[in-house]
C-alpha positions in Angstrom: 72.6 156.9 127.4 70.0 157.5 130.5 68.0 154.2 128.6 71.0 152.2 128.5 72.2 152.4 131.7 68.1 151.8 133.4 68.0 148.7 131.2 71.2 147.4 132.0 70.2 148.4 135.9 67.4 146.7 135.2 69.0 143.1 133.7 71.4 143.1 136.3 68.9 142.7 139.4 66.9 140.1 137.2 70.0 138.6 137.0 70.3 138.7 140.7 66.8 137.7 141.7 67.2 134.7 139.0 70.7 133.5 140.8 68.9 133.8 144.4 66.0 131.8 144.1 63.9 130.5 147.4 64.9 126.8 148.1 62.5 124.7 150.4 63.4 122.0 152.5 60.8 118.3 152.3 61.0 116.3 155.4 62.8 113.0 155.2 63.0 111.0 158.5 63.7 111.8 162.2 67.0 110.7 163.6 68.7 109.7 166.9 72.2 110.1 166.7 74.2 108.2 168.8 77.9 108.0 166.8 79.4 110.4 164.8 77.6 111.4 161.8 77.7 113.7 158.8 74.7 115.8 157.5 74.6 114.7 154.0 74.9 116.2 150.8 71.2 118.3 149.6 70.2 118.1 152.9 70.0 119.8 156.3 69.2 118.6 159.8 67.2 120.5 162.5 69.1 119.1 166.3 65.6 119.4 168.2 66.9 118.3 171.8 70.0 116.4 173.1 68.6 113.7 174.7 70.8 113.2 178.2 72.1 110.2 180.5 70.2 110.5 183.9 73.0 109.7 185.6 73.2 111.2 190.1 75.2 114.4 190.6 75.8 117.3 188.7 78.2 116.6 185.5 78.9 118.4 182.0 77.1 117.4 179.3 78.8 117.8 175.9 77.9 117.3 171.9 80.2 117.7 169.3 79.9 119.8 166.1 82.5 120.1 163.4 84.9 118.9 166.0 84.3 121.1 168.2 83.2 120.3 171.9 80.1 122.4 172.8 78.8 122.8 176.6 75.4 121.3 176.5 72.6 123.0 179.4 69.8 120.6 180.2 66.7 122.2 182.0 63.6 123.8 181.0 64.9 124.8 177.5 67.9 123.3 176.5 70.6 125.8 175.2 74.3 125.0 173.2 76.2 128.0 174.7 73.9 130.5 174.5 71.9 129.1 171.3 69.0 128.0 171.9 67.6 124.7 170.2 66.2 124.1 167.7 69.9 124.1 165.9 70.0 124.0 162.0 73.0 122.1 160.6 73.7 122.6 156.8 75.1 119.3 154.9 79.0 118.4 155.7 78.7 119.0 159.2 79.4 116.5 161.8 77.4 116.0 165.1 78.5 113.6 167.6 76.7 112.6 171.1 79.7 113.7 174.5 79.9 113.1 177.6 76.4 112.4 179.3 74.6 113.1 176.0 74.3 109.7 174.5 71.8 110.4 171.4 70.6 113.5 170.0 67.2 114.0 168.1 67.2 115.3 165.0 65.1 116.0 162.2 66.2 115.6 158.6 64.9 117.2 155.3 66.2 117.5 152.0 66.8 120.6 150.2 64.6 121.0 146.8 65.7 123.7 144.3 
């Protein structure tokens, strides 16, 4: 009985390990987003830097992720509410430039099993 159940302890995390496998991620192209746009299927982006509208006198700068307005802070490292860039999206988000944030660089890589 003691046998059985250490071999069957024993499947079931090679089972686990098997299912949970190490992807890695190939570089594809670099991308400046200027319009709303959807990380694609097998693939993942890495937002490196919102790139900002010099524009005179202090205004919010925005991005858009999923919908969702996020505060933008341009300076001497550029943070998303807190999070710090670089920002990995997984594929079926959306990222769209705001307000004083007219293209946003980004890096692209695909995912390979």
């Amino acid at each position: 009985m003691r046998t059985l159940l250490l071999f069957s302890f024993v499947v079931s995390l090679f089972s686990l390990a098997k299912t949970s496998q190490a992807q890695t991620l190939q570089f594809s192209q670099v991308l400046l987003v200027s319009t709303t746009q959807t990380v694609p299927a097998n693939k993942v982006w890495k937002v490196e830097s919102p790139l900002p509208s010099w524009g005179g006198g202090a205004t919010t700068n925005t991005i858009t992720i999923d919908g969702n307005l996020v505060v933008v802070t341009i300076g001497g490292s550029s943070s998303i509410s807190g999070i710090s860039f670089p920002l990995w999206l997984p594929s079926g988000t959306t990222l769209a430039p705001g307000s004083n944030i007219p293209r946003i660089s980004v890096i692209e890589f695909t995912v390979v099993p």
